[in-house]
VOMI-988005 format. One record per residue (C-alpha): residue in three letters; x, y, z. Coordinates in Angstrom, 2 decimals, m for minus. Layout:
! residues N
{"ALA" {X Y Z}}
...
END
This chain:
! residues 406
{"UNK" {0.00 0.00 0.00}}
{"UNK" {1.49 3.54 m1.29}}
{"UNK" {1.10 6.43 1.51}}
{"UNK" {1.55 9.26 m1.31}}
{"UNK" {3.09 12.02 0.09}}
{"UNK" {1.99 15.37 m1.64}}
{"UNK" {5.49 17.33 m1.53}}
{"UNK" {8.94 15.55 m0.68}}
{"UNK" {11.10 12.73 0.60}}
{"UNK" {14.73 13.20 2.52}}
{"UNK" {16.46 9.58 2.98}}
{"UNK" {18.92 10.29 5.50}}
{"UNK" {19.23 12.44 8.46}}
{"UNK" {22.32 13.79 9.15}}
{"UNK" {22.80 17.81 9.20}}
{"UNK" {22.51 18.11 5.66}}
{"UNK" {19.35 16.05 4.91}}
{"UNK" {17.69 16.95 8.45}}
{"UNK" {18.37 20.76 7.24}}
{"UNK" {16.82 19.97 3.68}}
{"UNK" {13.95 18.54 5.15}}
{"UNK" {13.44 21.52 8.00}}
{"UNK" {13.47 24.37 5.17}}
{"UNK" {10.93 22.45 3.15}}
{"UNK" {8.85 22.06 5.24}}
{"UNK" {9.05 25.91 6.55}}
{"UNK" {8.09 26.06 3.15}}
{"UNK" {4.81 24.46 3.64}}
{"UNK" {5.75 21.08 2.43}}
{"UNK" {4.88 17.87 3.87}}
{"UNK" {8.15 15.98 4.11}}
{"UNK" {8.83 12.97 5.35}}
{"UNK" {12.60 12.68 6.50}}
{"UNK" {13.94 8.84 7.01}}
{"UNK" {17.55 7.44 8.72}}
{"UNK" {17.06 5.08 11.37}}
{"UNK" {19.86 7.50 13.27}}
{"UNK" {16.89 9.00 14.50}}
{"UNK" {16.37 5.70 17.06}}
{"UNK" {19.48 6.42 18.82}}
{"UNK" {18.38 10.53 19.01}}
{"UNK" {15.01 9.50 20.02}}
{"UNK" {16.38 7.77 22.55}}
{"UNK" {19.34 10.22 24.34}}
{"UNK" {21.44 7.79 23.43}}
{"UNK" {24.94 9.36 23.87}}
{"UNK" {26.31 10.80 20.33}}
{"UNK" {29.51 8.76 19.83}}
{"UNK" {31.51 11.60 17.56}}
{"UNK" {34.29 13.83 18.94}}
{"UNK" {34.48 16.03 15.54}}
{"UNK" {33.65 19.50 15.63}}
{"UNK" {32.35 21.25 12.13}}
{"UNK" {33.43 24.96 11.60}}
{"UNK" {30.89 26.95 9.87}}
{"UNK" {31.00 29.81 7.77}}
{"UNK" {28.83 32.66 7.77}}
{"UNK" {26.42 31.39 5.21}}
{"UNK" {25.96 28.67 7.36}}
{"UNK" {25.45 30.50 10.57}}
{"UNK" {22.96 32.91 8.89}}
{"UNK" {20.79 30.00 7.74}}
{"UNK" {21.25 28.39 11.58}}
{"UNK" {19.54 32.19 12.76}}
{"UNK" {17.18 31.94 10.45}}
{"UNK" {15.73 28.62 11.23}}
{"UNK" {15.71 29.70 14.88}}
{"UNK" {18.49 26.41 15.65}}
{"UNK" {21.16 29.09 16.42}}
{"UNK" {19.93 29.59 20.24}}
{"UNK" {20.46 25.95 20.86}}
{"UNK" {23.81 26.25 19.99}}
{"UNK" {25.39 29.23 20.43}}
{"UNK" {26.57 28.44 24.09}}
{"UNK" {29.00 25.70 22.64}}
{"UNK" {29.96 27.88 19.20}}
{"UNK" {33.71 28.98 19.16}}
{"UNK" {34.40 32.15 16.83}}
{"UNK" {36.97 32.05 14.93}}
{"UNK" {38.59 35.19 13.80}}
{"UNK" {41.67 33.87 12.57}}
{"UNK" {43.22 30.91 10.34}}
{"UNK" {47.01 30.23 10.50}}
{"UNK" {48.66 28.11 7.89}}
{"UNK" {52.36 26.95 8.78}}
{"UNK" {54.61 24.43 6.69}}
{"UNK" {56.06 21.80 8.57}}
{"UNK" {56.46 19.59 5.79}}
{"UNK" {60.37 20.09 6.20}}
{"UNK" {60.55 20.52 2.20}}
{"UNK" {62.60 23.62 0.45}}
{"UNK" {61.69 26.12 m0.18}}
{"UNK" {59.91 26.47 3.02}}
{"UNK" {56.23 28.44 3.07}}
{"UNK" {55.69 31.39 5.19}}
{"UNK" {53.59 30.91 8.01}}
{"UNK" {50.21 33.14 6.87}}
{"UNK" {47.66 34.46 8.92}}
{"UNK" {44.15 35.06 7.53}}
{"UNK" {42.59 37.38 9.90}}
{"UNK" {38.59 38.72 9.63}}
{"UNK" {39.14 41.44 11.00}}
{"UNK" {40.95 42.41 7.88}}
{"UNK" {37.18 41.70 5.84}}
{"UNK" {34.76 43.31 8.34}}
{"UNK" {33.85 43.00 12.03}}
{"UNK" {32.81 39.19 12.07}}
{"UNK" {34.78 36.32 12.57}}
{"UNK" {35.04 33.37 9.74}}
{"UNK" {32.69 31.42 11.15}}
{"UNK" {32.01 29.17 14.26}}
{"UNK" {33.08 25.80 15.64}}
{"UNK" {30.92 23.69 16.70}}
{"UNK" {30.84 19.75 17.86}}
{"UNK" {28.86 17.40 15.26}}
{"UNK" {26.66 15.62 18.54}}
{"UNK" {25.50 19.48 19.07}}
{"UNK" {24.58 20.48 16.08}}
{"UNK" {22.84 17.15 15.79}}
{"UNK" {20.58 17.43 18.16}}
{"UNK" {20.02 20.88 17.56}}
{"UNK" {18.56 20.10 14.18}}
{"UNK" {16.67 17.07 15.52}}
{"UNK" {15.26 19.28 18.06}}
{"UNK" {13.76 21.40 15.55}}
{"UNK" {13.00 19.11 13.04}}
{"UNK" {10.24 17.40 15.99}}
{"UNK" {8.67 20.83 15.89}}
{"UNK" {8.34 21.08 12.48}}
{"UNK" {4.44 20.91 10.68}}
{"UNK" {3.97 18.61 8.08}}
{"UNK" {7.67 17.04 8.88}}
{"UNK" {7.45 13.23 9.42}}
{"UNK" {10.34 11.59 10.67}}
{"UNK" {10.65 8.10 10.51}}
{"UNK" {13.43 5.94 11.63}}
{"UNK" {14.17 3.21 9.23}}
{"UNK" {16.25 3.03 6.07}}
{"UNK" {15.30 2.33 2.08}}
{"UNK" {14.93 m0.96 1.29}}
{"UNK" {14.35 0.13 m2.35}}
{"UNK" {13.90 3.03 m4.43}}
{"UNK" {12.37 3.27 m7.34}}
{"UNK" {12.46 6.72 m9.90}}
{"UNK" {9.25 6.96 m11.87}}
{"UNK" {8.31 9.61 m14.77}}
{"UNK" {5.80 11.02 m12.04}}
{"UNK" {7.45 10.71 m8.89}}
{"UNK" {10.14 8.64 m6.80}}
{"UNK" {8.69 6.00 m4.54}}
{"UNK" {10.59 4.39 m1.50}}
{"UNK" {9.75 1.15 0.49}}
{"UNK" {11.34 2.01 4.12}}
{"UNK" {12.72 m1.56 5.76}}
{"UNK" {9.48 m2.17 7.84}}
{"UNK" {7.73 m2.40 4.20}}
{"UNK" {5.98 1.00 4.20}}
{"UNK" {6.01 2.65 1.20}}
{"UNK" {6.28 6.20 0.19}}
{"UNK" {5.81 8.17 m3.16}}
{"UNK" {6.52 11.59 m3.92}}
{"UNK" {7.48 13.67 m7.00}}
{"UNK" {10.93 15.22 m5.44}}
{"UNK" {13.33 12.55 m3.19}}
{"UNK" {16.25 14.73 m1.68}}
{"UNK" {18.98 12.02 m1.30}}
{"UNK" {21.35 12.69 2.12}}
{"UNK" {21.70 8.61 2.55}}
{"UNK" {25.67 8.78 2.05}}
{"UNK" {28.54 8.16 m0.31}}
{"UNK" {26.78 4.77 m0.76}}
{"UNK" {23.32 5.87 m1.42}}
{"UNK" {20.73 3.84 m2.66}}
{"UNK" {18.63 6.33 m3.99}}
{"UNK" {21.38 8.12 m6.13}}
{"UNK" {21.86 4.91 m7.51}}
{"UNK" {17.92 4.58 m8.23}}
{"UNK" {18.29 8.16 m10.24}}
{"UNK" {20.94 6.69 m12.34}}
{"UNK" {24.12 9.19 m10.82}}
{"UNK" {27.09 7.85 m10.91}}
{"UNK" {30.39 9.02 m9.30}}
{"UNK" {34.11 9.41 m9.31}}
{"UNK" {35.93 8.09 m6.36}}
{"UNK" {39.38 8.26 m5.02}}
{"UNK" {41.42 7.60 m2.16}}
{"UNK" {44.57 8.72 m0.43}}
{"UNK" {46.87 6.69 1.71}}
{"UNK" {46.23 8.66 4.86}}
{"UNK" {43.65 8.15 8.00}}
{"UNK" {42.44 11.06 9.86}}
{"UNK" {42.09 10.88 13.72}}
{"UNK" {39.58 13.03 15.12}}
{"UNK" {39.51 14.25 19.11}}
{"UNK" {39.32 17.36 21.45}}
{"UNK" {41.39 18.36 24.29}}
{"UNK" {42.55 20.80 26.88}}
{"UNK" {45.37 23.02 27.32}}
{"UNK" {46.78 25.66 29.73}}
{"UNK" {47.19 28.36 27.43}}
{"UNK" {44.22 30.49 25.79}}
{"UNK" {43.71 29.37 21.83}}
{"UNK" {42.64 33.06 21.25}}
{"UNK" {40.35 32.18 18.51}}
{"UNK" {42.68 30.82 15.92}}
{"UNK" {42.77 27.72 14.27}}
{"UNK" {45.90 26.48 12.94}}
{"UNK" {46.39 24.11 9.99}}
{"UNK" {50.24 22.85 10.36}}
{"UNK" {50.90 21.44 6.56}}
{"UNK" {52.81 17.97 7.22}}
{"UNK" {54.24 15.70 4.62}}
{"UNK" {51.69 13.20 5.82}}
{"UNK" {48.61 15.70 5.92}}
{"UNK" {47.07 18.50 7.91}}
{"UNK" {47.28 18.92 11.41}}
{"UNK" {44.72 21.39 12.20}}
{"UNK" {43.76 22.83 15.54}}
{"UNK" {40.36 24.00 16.07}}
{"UNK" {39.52 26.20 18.82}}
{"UNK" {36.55 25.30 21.52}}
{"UNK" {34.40 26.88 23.97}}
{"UNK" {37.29 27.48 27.12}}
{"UNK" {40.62 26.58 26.83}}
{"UNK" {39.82 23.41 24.81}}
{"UNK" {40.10 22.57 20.93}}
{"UNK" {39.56 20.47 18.36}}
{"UNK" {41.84 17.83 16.62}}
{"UNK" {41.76 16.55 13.05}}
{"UNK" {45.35 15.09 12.59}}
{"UNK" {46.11 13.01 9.50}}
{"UNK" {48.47 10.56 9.36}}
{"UNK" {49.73 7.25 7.01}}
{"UNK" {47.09 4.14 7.75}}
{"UNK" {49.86 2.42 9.37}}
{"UNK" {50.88 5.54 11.88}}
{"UNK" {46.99 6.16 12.55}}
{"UNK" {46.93 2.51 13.63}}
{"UNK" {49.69 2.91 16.00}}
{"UNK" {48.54 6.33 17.86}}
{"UNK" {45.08 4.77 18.52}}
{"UNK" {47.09 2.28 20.30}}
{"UNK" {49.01 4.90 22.56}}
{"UNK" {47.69 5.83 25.94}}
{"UNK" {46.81 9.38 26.71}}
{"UNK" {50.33 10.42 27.91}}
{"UNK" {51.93 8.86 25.06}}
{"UNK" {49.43 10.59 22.40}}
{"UNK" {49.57 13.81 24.33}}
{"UNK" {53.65 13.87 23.75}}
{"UNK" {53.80 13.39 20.51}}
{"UNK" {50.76 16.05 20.02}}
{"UNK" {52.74 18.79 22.13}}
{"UNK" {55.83 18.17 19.81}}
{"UNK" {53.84 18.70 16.67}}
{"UNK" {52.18 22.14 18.12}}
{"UNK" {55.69 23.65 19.25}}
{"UNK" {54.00 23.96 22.50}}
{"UNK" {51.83 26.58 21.29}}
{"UNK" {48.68 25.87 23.62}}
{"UNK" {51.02 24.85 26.58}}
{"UNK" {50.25 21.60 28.91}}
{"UNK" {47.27 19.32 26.61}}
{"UNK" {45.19 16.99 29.22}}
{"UNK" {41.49 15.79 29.23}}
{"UNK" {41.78 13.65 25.47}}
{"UNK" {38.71 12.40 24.37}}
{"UNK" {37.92 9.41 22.82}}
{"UNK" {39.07 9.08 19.41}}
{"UNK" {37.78 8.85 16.19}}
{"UNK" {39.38 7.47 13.09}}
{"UNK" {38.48 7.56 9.62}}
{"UNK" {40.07 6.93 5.76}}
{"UNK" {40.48 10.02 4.07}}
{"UNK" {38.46 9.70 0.50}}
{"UNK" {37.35 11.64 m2.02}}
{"UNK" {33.95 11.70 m4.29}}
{"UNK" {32.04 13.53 m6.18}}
{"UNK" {28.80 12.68 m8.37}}
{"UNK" {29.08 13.00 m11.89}}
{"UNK" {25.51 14.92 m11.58}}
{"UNK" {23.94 16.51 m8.43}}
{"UNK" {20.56 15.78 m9.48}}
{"UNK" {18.28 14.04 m12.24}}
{"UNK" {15.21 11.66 m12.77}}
{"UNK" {13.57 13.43 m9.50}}
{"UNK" {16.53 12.95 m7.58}}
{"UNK" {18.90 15.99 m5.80}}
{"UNK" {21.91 15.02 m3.91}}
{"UNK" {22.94 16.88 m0.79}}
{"UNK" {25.88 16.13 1.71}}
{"UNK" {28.34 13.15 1.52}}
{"UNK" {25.82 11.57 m1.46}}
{"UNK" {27.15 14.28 m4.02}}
{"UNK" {30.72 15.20 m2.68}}
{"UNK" {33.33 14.31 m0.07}}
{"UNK" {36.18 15.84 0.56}}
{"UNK" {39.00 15.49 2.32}}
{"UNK" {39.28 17.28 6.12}}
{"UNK" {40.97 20.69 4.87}}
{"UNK" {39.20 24.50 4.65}}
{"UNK" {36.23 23.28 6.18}}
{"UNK" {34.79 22.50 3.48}}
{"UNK" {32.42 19.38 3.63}}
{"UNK" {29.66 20.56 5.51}}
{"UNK" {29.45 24.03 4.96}}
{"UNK" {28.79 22.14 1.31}}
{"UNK" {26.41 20.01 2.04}}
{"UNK" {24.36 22.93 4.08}}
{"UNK" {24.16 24.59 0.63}}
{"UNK" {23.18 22.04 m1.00}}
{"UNK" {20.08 21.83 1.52}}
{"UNK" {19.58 25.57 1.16}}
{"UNK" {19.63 25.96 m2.67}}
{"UNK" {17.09 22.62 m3.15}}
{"UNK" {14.73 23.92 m0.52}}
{"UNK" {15.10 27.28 m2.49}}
{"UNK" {14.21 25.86 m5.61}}
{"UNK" {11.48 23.68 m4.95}}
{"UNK" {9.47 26.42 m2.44}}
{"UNK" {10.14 28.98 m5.80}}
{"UNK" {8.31 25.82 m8.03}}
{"UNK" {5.64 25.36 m5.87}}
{"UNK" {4.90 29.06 m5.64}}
{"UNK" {4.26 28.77 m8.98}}
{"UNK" {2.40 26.14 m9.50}}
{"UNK" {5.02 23.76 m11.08}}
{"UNK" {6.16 20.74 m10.45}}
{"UNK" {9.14 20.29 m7.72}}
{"UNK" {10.61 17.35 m9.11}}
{"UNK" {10.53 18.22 m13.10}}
{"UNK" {13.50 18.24 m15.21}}
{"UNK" {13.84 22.13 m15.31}}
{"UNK" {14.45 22.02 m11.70}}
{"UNK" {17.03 19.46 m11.12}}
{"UNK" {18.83 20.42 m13.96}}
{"UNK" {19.19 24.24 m12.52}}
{"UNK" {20.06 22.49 m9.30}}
{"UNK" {22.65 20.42 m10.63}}
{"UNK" {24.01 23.72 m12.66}}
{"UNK" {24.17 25.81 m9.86}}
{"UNK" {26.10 23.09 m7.74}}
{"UNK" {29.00 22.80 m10.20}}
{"UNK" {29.76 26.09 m9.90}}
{"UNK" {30.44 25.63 m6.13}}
{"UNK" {31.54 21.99 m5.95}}
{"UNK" {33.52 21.62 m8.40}}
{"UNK" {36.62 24.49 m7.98}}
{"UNK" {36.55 24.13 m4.02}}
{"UNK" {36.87 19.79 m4.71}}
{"UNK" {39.66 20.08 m7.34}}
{"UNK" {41.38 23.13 m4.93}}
{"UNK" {41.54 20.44 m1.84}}
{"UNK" {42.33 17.97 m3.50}}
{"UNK" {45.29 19.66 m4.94}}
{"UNK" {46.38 20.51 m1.61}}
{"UNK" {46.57 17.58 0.09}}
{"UNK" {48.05 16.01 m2.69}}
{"UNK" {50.65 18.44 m2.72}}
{"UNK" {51.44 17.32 0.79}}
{"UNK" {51.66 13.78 m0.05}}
{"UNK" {53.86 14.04 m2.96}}
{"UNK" {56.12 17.10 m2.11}}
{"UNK" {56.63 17.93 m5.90}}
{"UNK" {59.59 20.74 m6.17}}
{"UNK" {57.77 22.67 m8.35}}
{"UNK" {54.48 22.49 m6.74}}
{"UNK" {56.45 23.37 m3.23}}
{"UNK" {57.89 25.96 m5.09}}
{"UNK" {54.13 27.28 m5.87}}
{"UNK" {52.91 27.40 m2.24}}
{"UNK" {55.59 29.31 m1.11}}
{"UNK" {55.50 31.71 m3.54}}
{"UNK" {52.06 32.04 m3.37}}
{"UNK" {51.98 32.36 0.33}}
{"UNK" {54.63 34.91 m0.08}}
{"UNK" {52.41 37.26 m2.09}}
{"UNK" {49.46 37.08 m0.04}}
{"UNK" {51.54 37.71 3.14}}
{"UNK" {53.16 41.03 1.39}}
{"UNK" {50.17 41.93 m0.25}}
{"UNK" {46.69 42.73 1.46}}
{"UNK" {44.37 43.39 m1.17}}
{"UNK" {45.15 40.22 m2.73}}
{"UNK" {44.68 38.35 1.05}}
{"UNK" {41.33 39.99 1.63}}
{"UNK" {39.87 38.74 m2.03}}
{"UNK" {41.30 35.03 m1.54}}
{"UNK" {40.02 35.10 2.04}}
{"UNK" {36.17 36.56 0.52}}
{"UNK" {36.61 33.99 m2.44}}
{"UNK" {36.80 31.21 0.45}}
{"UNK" {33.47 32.33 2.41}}
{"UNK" {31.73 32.36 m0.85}}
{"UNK" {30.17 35.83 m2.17}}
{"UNK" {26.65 36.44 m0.77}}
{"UNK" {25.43 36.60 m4.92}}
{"UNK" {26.37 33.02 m4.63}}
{"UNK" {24.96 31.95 m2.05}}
{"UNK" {21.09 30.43 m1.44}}
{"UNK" {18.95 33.41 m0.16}}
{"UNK" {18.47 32.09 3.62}}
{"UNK" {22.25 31.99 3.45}}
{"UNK" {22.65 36.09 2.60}}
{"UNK" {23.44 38.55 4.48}}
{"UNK" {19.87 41.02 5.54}}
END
């Protein structure tokens, strides 16, 4: 038996899809929003993940909008500035470079904020929401039709709608059903993922110290505590899990220079391969990928989520504009001025990280040659700093319209 659902599906519930599915149905849509996550958040159960996610100001903006910045703004970090320093040991050696705000206006990049917060900040809201159905199960199947996209959830209901919002993952079973495919790659390096404390203030800056095996970047959190995403060969990664917390905390104190004084309190840690993907189309046959289904990245610039939240913006956008008008918010026209728009953002900021943490990896002379230069001019030269530094928050003409400035 079909249960037709008049406006939209969202298979999976992470930020992305759980922020698709909130601005639809501000929107007046009824939505129906499916991950069986959403058993463990039901629940309390505790939210096993020690990342943090910084967001930009697009990000933020569409957080005050939706009214889920209150319920996390107690545990948001600014941060006002972003340090880059080569420690990759290669000649010539890179500057260290700050990128400062200040230097763009009077606020900071963005905010950090832990995943488990966020989470259940946008769960929070999402409960609230009219005409927002959340269900926790998976897809079982998916089907794309001429009319509409149906879904059979594991407890065989079934669902049919003529837009399906796919946030189900870099394995997704409904971009699969549309027909997407993607190109995916991988790097030999493992990302560990923690927090901890330290006896000197952070100050508000993150630092990104550019190793030969990958980024170490320090994220600042509410206190005197930060962030960790440190990434290493699979075969080092495997042997620091292994350490105790005096051992770990030596070897991280040598890699800062001891620039947030005595570390204590680790967390738990979390490990993860370091991948890349990115679908060949971001949307067709009824079908619009958001989050990890259309792109991942690997963990440099802050990039990934602050994706994926535009993503959930601009399809929201487009649908709400359809159904103002009396079209259809699954047709053709749509999804292919979805999938335009995407490219535009995806694609440069994918190819630009990927570059970089392949030029850490492979330590070509020439391409070391390029970062220092490079680094060089935007150190001696301001005006050139402040438009790199605006080209990385993304211009507000580009951005969804929840996302803009007022």
């Amino acid at each position: 038996m079909i249960e037709t659902l008049q406006d939209a599906i969202v298979l999976g519930g992470g930020p992305a899809g759980l922020t698709a599915a909130i601005l639809l149905s501000r929107e007046g849509f009824d939505v129906i929003c499916a991950d069986p996550l959403f058993k463990r958040l039901e629940a309390k159960t505790p939210y096993e993940d020690n990342r943090t996610i910084a967001l930009l100001q697009g990000a933020i903006r569409l957080l005050q909008h939706t009214g889920i910045w209150p319920l996390v703004e107690v545990e948001a970090t600014p941060l006002w500035t972003m340090r880059v320093e080569d420690e990759t040991g290669r000649w010539p050696k890179a500057p260290a470079m700050n990128f400062n705000a200040r230097e763009l206006g009077d606020e900071p990049f963005g905010y950090n904020i832990p995943i488990p917060v966020i989470t259940a900040a946008l769960w929070k809201t999402a409960k609230k929401c009219k005409g927002l159905k959340l269900v926790s199960e998976s897809a079982s199947e998916v089907e794309s039709k001429s009319q509409a996209v149906e879904i059979t959830l594991e407890d065989g209901r079934t669902y049919s709608a003529p837009l399906l919002i796919a946030a189900d993952g870099r394995n997704s079973r409904a971009r699969g059903a549309a027909g997407i495919k993607v190109n995916r790659w991988t790097y030999n390096q493992t990302a560990l993922a923690l927090t901890f404390s330290h006896s000197r203030p952070h100050k508000n800056i993150s630092v990104e110290y550019h190793r030969k095996p990958g980024p170490f970047t320090i994220i600042p959190m509410q206190g005197n505590r930060s962030a960790l995403v440190w990434v290493e060969t699979p075969p080092e990664a495997k042997r620091l899990l292994g350490l105790d917390d005096h051992e770990l905390t030596g070897i991280m104190q040598h890699h800062m220079r001891g620039r947030l004084g005595k570390l204590s309190g680790l967390s738990a840690r979390n490990a993860f391969p370091v991948t890349g993907l990115t679908a060949r189309e971001y949307a067709a046959n009824r079908v619009a990928l958001v989050g990890e289904t259309a792109h991942v990245l690997p963990p440099i610039g802050a990039q990934g989520l602050n994706l994926g939240l535009r993503d959930a913006a601009l399809i929201a956008e487009l649908a709400a504009r359809a159904r103002r008008r009396g079209d259809d918010p699954g047709a053709p026209e749509l999804t292919r001025e979805y999938d335009r728009k995407r490219r535009f953002d995806i694609f440069p900021r994918t190819a630009a990280v990927d570059f970089l943490n392949r030029s850490l990896l492979f330590g070509i002379p020439p391409v070391q040659g390029l970062r220092a230069a490079g680094l060089c001019l935007l150190k001696n030269m301001p005006s050139l700093r402040r438009t790199i530094m605006q080209q990385g928050l993304v211009e507000d003409k580009d951005l969804p319209q929840i996302m803009r400035r007022a």
